[in-house]
C-alpha positions as CSV (number, residue, x, y, z in Angstrom):
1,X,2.7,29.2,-10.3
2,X,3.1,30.1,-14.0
3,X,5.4,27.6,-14.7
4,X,2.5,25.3,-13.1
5,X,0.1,26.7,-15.2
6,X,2.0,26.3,-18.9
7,X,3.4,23.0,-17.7
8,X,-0.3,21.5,-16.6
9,X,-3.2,23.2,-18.6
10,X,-2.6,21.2,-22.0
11,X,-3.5,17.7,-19.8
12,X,-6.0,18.8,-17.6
13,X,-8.9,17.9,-20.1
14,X,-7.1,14.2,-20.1
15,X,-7.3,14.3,-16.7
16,X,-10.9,15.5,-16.2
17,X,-11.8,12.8,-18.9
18,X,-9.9,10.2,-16.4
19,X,-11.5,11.3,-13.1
20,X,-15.1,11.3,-15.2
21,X,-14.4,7.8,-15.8
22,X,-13.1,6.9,-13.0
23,X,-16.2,8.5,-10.7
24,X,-18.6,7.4,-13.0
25,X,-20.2,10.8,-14.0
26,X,-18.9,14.6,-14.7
27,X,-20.2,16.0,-11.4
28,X,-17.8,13.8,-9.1
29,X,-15.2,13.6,-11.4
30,X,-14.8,17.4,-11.9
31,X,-14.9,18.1,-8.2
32,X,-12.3,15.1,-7.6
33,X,-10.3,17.3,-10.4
34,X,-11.4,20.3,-8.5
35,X,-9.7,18.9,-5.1
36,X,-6.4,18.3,-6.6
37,X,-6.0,21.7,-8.0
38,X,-7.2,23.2,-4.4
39,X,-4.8,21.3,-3.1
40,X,-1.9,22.4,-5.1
41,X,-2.8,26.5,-4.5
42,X,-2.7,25.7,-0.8
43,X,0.7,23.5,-0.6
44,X,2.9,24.0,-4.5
45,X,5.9,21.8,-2.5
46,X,3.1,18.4,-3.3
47,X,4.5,18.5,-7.1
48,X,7.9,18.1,-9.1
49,X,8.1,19.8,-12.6
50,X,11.8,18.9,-13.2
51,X,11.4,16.2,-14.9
52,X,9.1,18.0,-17.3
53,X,6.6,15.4,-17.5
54,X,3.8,17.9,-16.6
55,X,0.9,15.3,-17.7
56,X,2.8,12.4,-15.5
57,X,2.8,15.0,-12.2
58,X,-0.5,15.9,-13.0
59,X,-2.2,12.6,-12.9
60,X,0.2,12.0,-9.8
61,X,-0.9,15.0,-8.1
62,X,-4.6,13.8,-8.6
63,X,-4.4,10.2,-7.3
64,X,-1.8,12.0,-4.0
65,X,-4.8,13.8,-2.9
66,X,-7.7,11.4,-3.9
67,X,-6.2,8.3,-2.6
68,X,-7.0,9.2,1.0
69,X,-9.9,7.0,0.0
70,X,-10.0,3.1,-0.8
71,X,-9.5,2.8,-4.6
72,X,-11.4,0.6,-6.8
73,X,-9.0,-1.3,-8.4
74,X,-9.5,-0.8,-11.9
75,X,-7.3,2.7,-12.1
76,X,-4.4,1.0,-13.5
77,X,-6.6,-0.2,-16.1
78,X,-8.1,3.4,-16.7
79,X,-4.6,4.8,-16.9
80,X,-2.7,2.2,-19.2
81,X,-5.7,1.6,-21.7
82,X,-7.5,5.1,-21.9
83,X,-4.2,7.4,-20.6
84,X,-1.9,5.7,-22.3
85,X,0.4,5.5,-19.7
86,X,3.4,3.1,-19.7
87,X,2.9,0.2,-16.8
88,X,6.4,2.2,-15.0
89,X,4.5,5.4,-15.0
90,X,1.5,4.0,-14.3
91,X,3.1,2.6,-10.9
92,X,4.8,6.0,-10.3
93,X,1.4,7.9,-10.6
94,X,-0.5,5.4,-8.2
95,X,2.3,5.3,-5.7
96,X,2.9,1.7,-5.9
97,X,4.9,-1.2,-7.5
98,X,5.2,-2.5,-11.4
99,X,4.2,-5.8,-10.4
100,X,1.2,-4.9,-8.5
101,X,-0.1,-2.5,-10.8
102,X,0.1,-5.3,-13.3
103,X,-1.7,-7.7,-11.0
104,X,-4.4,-4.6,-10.5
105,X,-4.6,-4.7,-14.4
106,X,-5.4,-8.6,-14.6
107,X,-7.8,-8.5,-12.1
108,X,-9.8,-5.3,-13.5
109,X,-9.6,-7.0,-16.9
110,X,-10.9,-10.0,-15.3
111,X,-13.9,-8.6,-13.8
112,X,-14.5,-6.5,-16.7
113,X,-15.2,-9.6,-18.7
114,X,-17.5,-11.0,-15.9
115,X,-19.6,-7.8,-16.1
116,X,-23.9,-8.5,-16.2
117,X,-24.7,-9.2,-20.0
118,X,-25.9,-6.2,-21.7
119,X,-27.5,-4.8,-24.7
120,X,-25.7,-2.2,-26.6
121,X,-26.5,0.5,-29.0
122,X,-24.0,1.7,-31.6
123,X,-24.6,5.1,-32.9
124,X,-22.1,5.2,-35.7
125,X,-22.1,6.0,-39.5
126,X,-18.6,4.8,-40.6
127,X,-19.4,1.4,-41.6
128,X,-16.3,-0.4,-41.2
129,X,-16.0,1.0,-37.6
130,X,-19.6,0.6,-36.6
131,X,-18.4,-3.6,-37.3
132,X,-14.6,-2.9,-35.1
133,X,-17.5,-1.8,-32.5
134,X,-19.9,-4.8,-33.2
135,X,-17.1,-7.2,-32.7
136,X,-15.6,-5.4,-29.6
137,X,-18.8,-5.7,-27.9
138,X,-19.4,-9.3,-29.2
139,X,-15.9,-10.8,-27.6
140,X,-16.7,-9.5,-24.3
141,X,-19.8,-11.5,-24.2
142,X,-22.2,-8.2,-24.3
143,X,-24.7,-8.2,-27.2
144,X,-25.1,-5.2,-30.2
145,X,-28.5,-4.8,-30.7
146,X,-28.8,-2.2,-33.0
147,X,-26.3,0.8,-35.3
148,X,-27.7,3.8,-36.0
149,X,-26.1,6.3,-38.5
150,X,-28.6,9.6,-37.6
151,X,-29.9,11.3,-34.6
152,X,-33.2,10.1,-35.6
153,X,-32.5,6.6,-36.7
154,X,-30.8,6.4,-33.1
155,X,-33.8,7.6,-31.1
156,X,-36.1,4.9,-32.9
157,X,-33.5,2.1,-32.3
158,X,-33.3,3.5,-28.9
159,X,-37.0,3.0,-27.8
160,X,-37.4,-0.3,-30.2
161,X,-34.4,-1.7,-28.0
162,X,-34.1,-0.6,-25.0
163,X,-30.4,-0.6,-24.7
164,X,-28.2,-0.7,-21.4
165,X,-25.6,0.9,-22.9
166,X,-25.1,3.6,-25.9
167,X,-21.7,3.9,-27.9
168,X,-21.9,7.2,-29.8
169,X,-20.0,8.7,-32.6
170,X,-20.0,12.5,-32.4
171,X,-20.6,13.6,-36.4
172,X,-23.4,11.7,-37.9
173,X,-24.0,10.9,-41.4
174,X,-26.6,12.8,-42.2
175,X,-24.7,15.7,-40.6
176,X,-26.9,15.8,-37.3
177,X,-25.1,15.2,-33.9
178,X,-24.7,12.1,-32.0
179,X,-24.6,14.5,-28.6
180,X,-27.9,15.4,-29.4
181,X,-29.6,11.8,-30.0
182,X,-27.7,10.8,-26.9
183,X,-29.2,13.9,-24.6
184,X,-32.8,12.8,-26.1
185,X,-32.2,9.1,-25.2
186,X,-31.2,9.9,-22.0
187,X,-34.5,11.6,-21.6
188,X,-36.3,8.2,-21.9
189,X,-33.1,5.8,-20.9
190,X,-30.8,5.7,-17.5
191,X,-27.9,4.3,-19.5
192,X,-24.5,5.2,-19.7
193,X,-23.3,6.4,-23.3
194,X,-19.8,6.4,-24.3
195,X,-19.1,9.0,-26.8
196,X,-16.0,8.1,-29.7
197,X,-14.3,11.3,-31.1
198,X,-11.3,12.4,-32.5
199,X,-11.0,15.7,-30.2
200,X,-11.7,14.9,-27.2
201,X,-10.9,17.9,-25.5
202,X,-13.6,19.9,-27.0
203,X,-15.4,17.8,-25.0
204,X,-13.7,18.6,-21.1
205,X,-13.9,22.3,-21.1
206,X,-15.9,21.9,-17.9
207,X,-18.0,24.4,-18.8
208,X,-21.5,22.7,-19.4
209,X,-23.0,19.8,-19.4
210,X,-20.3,16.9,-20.6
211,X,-20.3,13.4,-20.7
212,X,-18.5,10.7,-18.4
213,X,-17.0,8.7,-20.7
214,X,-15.2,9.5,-24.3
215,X,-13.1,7.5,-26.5
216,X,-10.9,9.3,-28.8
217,X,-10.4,8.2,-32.7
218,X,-8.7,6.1,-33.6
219,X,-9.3,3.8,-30.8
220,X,-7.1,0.6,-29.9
221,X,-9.8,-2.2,-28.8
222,X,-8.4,-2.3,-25.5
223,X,-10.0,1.3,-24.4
224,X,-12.8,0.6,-25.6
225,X,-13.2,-2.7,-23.6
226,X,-11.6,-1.1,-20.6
227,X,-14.1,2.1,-21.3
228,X,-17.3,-0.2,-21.6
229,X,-16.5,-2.3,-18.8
230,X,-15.6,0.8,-16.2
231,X,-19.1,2.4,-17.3
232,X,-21.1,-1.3,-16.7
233,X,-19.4,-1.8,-13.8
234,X,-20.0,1.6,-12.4
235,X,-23.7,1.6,-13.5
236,X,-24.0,-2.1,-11.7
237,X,-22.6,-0.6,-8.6
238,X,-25.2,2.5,-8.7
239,X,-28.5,-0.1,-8.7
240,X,-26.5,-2.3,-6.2
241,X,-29.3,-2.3,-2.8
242,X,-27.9,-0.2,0.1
């Protein structure tokens, strides 16, 4: 299992930040994680390392032993736009064809885009990339109502505007953390927040408290829509009545 070990541990905070995204929050994804790794200590025959593609049989691992229940339809989505993955691999990690994981693709993308109208914060102190943001948001029919560039600039905005949804840069201008003004909104808020970082995996230790969804710098617009909409989505489907 040490060959399992080297081969897997430099992707498993990709895949935790996947499965978070996916589930909609750390708790499930984690313990989906959590599964798959159980799995493999109790049968090590359910992966193939000669390849060497340890990330690819990672992901492809995950989605063997999660899979036993109905998907969603938006993880080709999450694994081409956030992942990175190639539409091939893509199919090869979800077990099915190119062509239907590129149909699942138009039809996340689709529904994405039909996602309830909402209000979004931008906590953000580059200016040029609080705009890319602005504009992202803009085109998929959701409205920015506010930037902030510090913690406390983002806690006011926060309470004057009420936002569904919080984008959040990790390093703030003023030196003060984005984490932070995103734990205290949260305090007042039930909103998702999306943080945007350049190290990611500092982020998907699994060892505290971690957020669900992260965007790594520099973004492609694509993850971020893909991002925005999977969090929406996922927060729609929470309020939907039992």
């Amino acid at each position: 299992m040490n060959s399992v070990r080297v081969a897997f541990a430099p992707h498993l905070p990709f895949l935790r930040r996947y499965a978070r995204a996916l589930a909609g929050s750390q708790a499930a994804g984690d313990a989906d994680v959590r599964t798959a790794l159980e799995a493999l200590l109790d049968n090590p025959g359910l992966i193939n390392l000669r390849d060497g593609d340890g990330k690819l049989e990672l992901f492809r691992l995950f989605h063997v032993v999660r899979d036993a229940r109905e998907r969603t339809g938006r993880e080709a989505l999450l694994l081409s736009a956030i992942e990175g993955f190639s539409l091939q691999d893509t199919a090869h990690i979800l077990g099915s064809s190119e062509s239907a994981v590129g149909a699942d693709i138009t039809d996340a993308r689709a529904g994405i885009m039909s996602a309830i109208r909402s209000r979004v914060l931008i906590i953000e102190d580059e200016p040029i990339i609080a705009m890319h943001l602005e504009q992202i948001v803009a085109d998929m029919g959701h409205e920015p109502v506010a930037n902030a560039i510090t913690h406390d600039e983002a806690v006011r905005e926060a309470e004057r505007v009420a936002p569904d949804l919080v984008l959040a840069d990790i390093q703030l201008a003023d030196g003060s953390s984005g984490i932070d003004a995103a734990n205290e909104i949260l305090q007042r808020f039930d909103v998702p927040v999306i943080f945007i970082t350049a190290y990611p995996e500092r982020l998907l230790t699994g060892e505290r408290p971690e957020p669900a969804y992260l965007v790594t710098k520099p973004f492609q617009p694509e993850t971020v829509i893909a991002t925005i909409g999977q969090a929406l989505l996922s927060r729609q489907g929470s309020l939907a009545p039992a």
